[in-house]
LUMGUSE-517718 format. One record per residue: residue number from 1; residue in one letter; z, y negated, x negated of N, C-alpha, C, O, CB in turn. Coordinates in pm, 1 decimal. Each point is the difference from the previous one (the first is absolute). Glycine has a CB too. Layout:
# residues N
+-----+-----+----------+----------+----------+----------+----------+----------+----------+----------+----------+----------+----------+----------+----------+----------+----------+
|   n | res |      nzz |      nyy |      nxx |     cazz |     cayy |     caxx |      czz |      cyy |      cxx |      ozz |      oyy |      oxx |     cbzz |     cbyy |     cbxx |
+-----+-----+----------+----------+----------+----------+----------+----------+----------+----------+----------+----------+----------+----------+----------+----------+----------+
| NUM |   A |        Z |        Y |        X |        Z |        Y |        X |        Z |        Y |        X |        Z |        Y |        X |        Z |        Y |        X |
...
+-----+-----+----------+----------+----------+----------+----------+----------+----------+----------+----------+----------+----------+----------+----------+----------+----------+
END
This chain:
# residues 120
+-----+-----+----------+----------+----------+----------+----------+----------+----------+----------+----------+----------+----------+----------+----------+----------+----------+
|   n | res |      nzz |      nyy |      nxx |     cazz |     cayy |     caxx |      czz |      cyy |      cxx |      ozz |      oyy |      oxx |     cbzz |     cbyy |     cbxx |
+-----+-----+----------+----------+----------+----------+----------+----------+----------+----------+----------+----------+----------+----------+----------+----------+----------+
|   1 |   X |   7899.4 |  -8019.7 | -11536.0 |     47.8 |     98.4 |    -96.4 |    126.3 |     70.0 |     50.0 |     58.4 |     88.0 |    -63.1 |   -157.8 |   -224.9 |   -121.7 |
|   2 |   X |    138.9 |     85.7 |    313.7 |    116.8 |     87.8 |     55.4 |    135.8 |    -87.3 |    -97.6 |    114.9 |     26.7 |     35.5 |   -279.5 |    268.0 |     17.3 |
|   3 |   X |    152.9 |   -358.0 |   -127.5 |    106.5 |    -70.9 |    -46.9 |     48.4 |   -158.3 |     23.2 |    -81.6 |    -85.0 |     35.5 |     14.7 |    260.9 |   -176.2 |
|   4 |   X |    192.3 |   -203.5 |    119.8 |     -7.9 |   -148.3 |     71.5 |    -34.6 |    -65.4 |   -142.4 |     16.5 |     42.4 |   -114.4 |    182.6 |    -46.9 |    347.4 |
|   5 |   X |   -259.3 |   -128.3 |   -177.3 |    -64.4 |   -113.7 |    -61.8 |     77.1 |     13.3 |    -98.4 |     89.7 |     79.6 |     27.7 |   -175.1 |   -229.4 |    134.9 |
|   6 |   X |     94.1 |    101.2 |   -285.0 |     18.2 |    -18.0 |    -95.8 |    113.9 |   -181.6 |     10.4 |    119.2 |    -14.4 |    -27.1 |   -386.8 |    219.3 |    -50.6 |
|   7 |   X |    166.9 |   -308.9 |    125.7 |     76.5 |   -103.4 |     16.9 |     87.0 |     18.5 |     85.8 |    100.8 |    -66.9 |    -22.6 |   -245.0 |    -50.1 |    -39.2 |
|   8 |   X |    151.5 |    203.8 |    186.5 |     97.7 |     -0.5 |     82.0 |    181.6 |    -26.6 |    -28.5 |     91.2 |    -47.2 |     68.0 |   -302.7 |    190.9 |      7.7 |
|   9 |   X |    198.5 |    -76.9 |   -231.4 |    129.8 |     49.9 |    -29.0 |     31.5 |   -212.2 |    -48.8 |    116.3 |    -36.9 |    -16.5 |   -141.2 |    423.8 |    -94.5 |
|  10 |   X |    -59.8 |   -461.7 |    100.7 |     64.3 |   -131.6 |    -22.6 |     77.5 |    -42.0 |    129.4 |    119.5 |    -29.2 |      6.5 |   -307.0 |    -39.4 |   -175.0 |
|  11 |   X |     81.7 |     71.7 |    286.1 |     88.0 |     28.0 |    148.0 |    166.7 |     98.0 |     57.4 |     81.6 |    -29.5 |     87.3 |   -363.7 |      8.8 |    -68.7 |
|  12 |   X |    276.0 |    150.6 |   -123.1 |     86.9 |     22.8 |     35.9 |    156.0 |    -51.7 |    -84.0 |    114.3 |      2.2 |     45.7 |   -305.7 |    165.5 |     57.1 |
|  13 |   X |    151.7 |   -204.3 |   -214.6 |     68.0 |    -77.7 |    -79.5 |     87.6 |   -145.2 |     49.5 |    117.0 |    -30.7 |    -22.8 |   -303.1 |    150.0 |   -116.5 |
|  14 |   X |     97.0 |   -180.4 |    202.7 |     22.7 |   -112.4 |     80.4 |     96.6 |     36.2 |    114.0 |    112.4 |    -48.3 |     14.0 |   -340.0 |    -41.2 |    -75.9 |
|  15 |   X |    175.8 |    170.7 |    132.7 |    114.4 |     61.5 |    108.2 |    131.0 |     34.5 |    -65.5 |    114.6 |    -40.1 |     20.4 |   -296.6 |    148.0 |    118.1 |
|  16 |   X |    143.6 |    -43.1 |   -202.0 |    205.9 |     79.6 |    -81.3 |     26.0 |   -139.0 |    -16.2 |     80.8 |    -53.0 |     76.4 |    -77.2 |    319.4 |   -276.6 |
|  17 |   X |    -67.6 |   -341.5 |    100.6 |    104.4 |    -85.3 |    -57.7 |     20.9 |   -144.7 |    179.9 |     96.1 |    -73.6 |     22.5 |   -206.9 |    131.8 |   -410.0 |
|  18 |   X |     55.8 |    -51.8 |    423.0 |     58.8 |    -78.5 |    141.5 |    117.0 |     72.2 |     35.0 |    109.8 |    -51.2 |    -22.2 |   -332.2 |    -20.1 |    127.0 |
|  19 |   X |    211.8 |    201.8 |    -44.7 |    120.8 |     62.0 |     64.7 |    126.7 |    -14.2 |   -131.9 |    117.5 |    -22.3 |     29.1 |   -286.3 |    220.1 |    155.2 |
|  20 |   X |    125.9 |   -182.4 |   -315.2 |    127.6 |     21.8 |    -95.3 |     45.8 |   -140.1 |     14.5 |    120.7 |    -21.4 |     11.6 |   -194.8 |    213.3 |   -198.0 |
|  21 |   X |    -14.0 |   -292.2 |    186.8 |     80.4 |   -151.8 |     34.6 |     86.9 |    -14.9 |    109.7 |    115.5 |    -41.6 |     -9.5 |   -297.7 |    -55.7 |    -70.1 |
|  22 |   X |    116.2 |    137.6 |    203.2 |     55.7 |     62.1 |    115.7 |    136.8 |     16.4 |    -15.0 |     98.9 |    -67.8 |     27.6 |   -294.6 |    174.8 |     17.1 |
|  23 |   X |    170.7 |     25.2 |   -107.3 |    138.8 |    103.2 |     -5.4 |    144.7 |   -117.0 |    -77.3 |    122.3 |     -6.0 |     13.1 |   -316.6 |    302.8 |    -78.9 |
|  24 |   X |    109.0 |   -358.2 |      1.5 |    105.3 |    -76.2 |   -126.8 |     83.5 |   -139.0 |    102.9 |     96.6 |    -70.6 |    -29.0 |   -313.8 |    116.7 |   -249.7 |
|  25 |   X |    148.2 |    -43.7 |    378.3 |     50.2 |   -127.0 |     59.9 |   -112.8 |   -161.0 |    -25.3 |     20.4 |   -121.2 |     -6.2 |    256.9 |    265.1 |    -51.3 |
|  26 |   X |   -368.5 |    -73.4 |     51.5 |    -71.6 |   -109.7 |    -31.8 |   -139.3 |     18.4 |     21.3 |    -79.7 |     15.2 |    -92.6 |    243.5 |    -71.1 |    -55.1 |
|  27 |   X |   -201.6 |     54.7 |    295.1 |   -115.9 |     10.0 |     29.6 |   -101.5 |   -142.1 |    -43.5 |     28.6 |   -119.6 |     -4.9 |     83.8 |    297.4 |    190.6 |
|  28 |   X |   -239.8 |   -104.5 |   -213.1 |   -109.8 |   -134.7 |    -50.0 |      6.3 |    -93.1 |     84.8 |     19.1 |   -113.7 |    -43.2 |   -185.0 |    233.0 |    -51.4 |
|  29 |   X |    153.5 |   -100.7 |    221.4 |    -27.4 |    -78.6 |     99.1 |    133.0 |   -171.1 |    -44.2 |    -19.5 |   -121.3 |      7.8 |    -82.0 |    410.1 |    204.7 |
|  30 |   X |    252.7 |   -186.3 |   -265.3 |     97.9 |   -163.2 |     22.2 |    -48.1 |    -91.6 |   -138.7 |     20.8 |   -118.1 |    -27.9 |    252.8 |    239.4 |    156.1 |
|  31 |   X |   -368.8 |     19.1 |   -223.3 |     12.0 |   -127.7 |   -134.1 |   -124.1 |    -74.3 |     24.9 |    -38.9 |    -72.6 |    -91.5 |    160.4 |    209.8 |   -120.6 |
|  32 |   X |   -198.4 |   -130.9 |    333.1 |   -123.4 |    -75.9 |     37.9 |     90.2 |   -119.6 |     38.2 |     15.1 |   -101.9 |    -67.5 |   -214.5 |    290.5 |    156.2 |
|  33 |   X |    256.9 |   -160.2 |     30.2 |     61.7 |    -57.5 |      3.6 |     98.3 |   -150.2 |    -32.3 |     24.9 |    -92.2 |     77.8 |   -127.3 |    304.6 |    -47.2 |
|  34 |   X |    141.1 |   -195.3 |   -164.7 |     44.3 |    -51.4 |   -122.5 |   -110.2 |    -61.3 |    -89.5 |     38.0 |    -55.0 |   -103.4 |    139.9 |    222.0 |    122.8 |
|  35 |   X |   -324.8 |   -163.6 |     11.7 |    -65.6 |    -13.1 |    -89.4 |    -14.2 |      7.4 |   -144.0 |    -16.0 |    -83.9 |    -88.6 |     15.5 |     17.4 |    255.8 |
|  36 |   X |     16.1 |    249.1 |   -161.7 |    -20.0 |     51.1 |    -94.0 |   -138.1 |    104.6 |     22.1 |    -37.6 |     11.8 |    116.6 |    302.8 |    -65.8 |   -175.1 |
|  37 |   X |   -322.5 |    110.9 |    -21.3 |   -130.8 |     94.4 |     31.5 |     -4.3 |     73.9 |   -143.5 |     48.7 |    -56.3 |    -98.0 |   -209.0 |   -114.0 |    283.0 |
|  38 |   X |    109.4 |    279.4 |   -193.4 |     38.5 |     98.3 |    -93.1 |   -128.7 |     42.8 |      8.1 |    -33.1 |     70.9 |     95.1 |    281.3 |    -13.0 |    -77.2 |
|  39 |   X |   -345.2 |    -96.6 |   -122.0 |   -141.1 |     45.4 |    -33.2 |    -17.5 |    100.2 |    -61.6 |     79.9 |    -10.9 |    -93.0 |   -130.0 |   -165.0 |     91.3 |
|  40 |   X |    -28.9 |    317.6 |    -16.0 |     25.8 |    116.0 |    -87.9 |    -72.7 |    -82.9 |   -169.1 |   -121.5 |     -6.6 |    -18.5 |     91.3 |    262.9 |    265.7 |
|  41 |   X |    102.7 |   -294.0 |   -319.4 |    -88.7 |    -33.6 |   -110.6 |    -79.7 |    134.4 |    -88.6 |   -117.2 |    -18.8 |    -32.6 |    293.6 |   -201.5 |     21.2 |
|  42 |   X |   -125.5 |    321.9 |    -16.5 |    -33.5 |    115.5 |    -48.5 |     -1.3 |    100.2 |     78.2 |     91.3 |      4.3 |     82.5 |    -27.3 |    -77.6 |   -249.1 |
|  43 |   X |   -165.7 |    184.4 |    166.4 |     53.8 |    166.2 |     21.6 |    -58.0 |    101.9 |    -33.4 |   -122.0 |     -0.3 |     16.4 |    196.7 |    -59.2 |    135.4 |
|  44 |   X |    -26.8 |    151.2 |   -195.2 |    -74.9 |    130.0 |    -58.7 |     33.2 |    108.0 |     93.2 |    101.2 |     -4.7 |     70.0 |    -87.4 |    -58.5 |   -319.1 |
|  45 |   X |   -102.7 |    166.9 |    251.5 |     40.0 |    154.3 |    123.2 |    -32.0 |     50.9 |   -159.2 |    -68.9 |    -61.9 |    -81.1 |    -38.8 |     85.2 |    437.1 |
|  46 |   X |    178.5 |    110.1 |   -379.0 |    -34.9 |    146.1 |    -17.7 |    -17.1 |    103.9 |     63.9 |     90.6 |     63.8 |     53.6 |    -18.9 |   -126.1 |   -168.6 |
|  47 |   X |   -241.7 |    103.3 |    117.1 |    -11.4 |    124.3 |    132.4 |     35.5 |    111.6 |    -96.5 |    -31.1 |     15.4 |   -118.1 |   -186.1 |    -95.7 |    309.0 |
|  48 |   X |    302.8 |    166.0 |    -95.3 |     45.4 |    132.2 |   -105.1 |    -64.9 |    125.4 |    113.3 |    -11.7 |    115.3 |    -41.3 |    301.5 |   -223.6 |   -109.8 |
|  49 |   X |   -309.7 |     90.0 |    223.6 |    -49.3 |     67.4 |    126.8 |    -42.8 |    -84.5 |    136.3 |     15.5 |   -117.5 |     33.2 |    138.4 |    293.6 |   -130.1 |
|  50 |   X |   -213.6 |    -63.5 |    158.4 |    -65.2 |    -21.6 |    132.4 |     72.0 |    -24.0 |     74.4 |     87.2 |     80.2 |    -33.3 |   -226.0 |     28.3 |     12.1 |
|  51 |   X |    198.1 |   -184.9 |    146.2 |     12.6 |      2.5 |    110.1 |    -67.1 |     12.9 |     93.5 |    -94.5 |    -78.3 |     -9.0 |    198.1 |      9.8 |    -70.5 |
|  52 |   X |   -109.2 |    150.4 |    204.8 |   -156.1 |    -22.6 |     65.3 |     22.2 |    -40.9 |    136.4 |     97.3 |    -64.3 |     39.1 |   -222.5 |    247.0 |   -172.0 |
|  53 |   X |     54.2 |   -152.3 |    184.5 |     36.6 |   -109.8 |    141.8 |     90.0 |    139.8 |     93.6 |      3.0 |    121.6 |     18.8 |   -296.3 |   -344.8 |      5.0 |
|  54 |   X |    361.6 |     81.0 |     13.8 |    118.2 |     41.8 |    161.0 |     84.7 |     80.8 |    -85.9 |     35.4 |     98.8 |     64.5 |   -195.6 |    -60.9 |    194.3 |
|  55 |   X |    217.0 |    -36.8 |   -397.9 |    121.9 |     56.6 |    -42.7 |    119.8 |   -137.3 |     -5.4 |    -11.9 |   -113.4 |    -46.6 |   -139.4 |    331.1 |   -106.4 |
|  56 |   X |    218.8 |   -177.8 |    193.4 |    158.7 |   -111.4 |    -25.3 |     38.5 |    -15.2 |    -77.6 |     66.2 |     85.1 |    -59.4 |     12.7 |    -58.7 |    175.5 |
|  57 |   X |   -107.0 |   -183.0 |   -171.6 |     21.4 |     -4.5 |   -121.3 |    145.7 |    -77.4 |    -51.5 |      0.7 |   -114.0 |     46.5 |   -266.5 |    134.1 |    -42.0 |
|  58 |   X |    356.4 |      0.4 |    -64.8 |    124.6 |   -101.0 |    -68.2 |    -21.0 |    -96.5 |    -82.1 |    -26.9 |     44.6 |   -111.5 |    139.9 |    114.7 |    116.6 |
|  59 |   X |   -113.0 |   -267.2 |     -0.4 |     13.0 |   -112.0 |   -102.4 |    137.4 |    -27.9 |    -63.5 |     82.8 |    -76.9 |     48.8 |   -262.3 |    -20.8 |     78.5 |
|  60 |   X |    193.6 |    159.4 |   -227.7 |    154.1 |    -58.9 |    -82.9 |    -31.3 |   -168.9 |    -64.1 |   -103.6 |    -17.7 |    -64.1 |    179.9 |    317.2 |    -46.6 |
|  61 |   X |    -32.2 |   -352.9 |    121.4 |      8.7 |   -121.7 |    -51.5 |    160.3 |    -29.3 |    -86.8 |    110.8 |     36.3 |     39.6 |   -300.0 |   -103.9 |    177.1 |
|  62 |   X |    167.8 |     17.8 |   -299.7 |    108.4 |    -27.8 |   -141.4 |      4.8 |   -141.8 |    -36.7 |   -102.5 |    -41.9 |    -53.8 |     45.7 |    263.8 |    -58.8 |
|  63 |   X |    140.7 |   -295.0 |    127.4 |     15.5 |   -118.0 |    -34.0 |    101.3 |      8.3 |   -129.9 |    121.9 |    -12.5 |     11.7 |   -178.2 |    -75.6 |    239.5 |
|  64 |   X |    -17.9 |    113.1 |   -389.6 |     96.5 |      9.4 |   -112.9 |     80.4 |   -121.1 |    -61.8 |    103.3 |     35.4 |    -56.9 |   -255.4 |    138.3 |     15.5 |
|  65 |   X |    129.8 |   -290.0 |     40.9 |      4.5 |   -101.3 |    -63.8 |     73.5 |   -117.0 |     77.1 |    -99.3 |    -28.4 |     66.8 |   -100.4 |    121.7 |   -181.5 |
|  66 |   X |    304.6 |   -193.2 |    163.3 |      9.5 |    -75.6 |     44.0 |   -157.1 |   -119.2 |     -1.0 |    -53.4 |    -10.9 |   -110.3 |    331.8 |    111.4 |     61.0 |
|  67 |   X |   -321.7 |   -154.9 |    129.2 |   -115.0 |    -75.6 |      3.9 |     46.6 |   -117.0 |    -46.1 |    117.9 |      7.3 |    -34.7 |   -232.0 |    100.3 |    206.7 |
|  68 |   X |     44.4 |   -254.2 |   -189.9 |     53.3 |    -96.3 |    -59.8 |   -150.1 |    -97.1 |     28.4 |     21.9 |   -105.1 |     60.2 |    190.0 |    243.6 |   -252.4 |
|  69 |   X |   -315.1 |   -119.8 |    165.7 |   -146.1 |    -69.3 |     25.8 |    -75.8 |     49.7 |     43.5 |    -89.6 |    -50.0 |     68.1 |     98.4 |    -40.4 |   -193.4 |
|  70 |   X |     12.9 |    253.7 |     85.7 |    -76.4 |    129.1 |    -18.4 |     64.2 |     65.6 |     58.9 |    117.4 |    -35.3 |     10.2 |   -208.5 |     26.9 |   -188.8 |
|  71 |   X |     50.7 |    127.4 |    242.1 |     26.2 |    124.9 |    115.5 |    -33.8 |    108.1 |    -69.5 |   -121.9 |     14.7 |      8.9 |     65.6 |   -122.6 |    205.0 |
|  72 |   X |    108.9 |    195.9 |   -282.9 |    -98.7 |    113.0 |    -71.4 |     32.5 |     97.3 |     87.0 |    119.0 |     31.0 |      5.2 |   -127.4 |    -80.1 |   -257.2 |
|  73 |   X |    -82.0 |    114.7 |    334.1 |     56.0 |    128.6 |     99.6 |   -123.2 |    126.7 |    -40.8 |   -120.9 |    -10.8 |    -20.5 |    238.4 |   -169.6 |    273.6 |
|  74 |   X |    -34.7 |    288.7 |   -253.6 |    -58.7 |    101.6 |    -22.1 |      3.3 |    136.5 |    144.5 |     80.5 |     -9.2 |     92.7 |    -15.9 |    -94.5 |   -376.6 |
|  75 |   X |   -147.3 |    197.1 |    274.9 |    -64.5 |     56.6 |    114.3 |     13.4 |    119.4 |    -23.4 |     -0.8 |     13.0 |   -122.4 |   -143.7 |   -164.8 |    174.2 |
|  76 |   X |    163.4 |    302.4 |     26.3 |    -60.8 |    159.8 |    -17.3 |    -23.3 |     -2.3 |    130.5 |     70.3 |    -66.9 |     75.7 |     52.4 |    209.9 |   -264.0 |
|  77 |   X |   -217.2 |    -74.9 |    226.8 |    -38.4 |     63.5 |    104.5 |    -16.7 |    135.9 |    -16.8 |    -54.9 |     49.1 |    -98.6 |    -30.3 |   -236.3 |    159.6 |
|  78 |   X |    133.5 |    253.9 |     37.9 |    -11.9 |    133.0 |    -36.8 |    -63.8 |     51.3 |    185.6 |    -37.8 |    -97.5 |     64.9 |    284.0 |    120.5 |   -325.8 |
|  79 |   X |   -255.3 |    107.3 |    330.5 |    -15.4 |     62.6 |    142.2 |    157.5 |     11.4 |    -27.9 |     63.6 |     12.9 |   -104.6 |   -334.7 |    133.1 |    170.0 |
|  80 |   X |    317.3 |   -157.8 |     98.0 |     85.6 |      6.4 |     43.4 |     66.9 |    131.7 |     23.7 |    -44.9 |     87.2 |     74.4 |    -42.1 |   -281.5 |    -23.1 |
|  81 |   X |    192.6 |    201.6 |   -117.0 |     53.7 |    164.6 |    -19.1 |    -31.8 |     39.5 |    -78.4 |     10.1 |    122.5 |      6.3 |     -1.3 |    -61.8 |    146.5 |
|  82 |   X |    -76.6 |   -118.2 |   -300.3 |    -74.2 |     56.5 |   -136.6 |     61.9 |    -50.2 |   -119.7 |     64.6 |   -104.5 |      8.3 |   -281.4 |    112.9 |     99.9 |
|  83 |   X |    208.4 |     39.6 |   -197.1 |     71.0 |    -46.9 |   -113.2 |   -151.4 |    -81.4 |   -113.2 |      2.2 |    -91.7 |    -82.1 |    248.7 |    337.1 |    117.2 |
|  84 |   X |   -314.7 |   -195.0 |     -6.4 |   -149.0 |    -36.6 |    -93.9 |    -40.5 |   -148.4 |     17.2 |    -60.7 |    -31.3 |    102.4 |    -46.3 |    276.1 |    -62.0 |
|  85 |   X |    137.3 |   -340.7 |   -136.1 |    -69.3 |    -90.2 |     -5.6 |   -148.2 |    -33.3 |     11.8 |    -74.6 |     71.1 |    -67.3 |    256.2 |    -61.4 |    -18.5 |
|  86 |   X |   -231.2 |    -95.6 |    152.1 |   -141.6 |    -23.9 |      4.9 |    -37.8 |   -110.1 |     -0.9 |   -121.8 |     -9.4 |     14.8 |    102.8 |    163.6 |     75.0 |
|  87 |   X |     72.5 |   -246.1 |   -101.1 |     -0.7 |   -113.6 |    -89.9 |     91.9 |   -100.3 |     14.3 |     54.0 |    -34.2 |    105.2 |   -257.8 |     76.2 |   -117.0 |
|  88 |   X |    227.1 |   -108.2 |   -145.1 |     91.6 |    -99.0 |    -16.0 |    -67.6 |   -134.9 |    -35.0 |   -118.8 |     -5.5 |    -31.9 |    282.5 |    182.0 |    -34.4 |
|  89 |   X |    -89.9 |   -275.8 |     73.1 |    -28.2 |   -114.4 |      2.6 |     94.4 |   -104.3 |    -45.8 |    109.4 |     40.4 |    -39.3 |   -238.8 |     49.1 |    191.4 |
|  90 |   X |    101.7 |   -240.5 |   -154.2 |     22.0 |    -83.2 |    -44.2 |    -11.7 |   -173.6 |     45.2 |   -109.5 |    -43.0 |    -36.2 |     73.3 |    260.4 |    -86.5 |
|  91 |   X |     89.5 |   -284.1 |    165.8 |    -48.6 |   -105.6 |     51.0 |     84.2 |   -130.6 |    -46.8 |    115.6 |     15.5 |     39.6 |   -205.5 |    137.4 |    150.3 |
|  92 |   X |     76.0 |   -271.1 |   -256.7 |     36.5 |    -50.6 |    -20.7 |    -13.9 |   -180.4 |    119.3 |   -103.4 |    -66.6 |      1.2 |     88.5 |    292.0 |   -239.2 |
|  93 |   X |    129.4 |   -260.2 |    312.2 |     -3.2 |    -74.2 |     57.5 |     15.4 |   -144.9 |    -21.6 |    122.4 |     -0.4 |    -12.9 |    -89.9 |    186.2 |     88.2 |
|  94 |   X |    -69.5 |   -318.7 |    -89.8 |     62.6 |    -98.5 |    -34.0 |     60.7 |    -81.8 |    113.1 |    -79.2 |    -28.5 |     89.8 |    -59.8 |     45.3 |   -278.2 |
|  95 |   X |    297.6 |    -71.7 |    205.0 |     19.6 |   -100.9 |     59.0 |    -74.1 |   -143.0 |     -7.4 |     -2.3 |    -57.8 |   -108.7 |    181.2 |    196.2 |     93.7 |
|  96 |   X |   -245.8 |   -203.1 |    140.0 |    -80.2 |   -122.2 |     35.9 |     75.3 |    -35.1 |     83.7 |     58.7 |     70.2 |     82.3 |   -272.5 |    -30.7 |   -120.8 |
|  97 |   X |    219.9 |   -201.8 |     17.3 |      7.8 |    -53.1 |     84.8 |   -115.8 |    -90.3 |     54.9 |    -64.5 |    -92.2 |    -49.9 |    275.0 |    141.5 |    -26.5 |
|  98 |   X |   -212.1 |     26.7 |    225.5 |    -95.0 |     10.0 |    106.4 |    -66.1 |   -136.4 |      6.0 |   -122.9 |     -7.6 |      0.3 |    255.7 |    185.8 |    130.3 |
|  99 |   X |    -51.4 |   -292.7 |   -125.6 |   -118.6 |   -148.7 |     20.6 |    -37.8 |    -27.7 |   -151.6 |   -113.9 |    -46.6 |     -4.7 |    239.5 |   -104.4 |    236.3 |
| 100 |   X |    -94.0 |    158.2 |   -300.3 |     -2.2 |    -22.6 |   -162.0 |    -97.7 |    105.5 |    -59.3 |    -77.4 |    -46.5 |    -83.7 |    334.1 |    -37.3 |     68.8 |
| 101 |   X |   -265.4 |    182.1 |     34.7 |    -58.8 |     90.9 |     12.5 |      5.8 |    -10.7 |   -154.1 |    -80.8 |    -67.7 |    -63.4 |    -42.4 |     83.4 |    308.5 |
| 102 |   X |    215.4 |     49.4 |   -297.0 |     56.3 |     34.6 |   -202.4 |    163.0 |     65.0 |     45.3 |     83.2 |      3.8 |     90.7 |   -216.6 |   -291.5 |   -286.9 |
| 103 |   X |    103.4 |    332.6 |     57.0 |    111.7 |    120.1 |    -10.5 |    129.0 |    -43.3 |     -7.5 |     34.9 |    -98.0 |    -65.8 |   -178.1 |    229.8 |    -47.0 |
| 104 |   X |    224.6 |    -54.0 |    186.0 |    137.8 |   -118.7 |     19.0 |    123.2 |    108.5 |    -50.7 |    -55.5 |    108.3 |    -18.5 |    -32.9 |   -288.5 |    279.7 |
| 105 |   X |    213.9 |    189.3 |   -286.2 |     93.3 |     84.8 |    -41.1 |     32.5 |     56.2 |    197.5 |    -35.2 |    -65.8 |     97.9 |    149.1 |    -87.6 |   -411.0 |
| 106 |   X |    -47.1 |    275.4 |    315.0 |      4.7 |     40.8 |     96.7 |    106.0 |    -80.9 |     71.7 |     68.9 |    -81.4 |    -61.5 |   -167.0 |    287.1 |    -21.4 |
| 107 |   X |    113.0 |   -180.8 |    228.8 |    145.1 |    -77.2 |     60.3 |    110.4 |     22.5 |    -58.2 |    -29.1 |    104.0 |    -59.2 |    -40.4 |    -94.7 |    251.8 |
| 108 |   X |    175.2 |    -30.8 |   -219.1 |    152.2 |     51.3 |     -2.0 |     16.0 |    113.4 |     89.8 |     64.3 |     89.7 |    -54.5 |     25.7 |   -315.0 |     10.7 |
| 109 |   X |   -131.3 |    255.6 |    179.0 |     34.8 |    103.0 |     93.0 |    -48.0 |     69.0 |    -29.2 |     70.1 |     97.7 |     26.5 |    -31.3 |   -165.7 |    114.2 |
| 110 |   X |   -180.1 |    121.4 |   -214.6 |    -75.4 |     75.5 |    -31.1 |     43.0 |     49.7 |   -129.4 |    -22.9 |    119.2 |    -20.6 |   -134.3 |   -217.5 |    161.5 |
| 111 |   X |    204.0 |     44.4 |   -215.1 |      2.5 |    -10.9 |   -154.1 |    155.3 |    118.3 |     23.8 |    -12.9 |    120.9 |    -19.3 |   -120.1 |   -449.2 |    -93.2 |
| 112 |   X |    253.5 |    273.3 |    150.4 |     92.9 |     28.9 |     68.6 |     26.0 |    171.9 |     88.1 |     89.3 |     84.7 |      0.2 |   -130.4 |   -370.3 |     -8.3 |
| 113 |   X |    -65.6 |    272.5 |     60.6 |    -39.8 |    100.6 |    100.3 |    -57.0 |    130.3 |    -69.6 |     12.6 |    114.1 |     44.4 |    -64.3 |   -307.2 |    123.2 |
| 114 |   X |    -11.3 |    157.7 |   -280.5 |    -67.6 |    111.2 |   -125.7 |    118.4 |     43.0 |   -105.5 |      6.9 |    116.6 |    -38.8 |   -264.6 |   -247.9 |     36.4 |
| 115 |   X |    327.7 |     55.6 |    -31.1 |     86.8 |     35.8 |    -44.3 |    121.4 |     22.8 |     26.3 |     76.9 |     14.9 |    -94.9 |   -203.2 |    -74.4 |     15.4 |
| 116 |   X |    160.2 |     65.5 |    172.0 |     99.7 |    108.7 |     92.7 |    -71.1 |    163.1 |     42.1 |     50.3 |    112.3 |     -4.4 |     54.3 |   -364.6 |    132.0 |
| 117 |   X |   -229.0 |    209.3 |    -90.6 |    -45.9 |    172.3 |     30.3 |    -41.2 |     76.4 |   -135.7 |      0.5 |    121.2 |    -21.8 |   -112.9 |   -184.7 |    269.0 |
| 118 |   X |     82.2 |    -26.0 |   -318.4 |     -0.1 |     94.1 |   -160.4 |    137.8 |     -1.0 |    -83.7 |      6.3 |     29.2 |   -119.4 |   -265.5 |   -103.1 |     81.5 |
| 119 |   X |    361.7 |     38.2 |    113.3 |    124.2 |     15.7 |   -100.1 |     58.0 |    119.3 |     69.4 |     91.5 |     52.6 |    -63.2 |    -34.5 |   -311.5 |    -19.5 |
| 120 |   X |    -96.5 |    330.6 |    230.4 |      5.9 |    144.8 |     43.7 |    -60.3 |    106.7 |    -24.3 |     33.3 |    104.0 |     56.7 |     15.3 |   -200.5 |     60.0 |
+-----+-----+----------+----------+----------+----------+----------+----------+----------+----------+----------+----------+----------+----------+----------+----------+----------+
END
C-alpha cells in the first residue's frame, strides 16, 4: 500500500524509548545488568496519518510521571522537519525482577534518575 506497517510503529516506539533511557543515563543494557527487565505490559498507537516508506521519521518520547512499579511512557511521531502528527502512542512498562520473574519497585538509581530529569 506504499505505507509502513502499521505494527512497525510498536518497533519504533521501542527504539525512542531505548535511546531516551540512553540519553537519561541509563541504558537497558546496565539495568539487565542489575537484574532488572522491563516488560511492555500495555500499548495503544493512534494512526492519525500515513507515513510511507523511506520518509524520516522522529520519535518524541515523554516520560510524564516519575515510575515506581510502572513506567507510563508516551510517544508522537511525526516526518522529520514536519509539524503533523501521525501517530501517537502509549506504552506502559513494568519493573521485574529478572530471576523472580514479578514486578519489583524500580532501583533507587532509576527511581532517582527520573526524578531529577523531570524536575527540569
Amino acid at each position: 500500500m506504499g505505507v509502513v506497517y502499521h505494527t512497525h510503529y510498536l518497533d519504533y516506539f521501542e527504539a525512542g524509548r531505548t535511546e531516551a533511557l540512553r540519553e537519561l543515563g541509563l541504558p537497558y543494557r546496565s539495568l539487565e545488568e542489575k537484574g532488572i527487565i522491563m516488560p511492555v505490559v500495555e500499548a495503544n498507537v493512534r494512526y492519525r496519518g500515513p507515513a510511507r516508506y523511506d520518509d524520516l521519521l522522529v520519535v518524541k518520547v515523554a516520560f510524564e510521571t516519575p515510575p515506581s512499579v510502572r513506567v507510563p511512557i508516551d510517544y508522537t511521531v511525526h516526518r522529520d522537519g514536519e509539524d503533523e502528527i501521525l501517530v501517537t502512542g502509549h506504552t506502559t512498562l513494568c519493573f521485574m525482577d529478572a530471576d523472580r520473574r514479578r514486578p519489583t519497585t524500580g532501583p533507587d538509581m532509576v527511581i532517582d534518575t527520573f526524578e531529577h530529569a523531570l524536575s527540569d
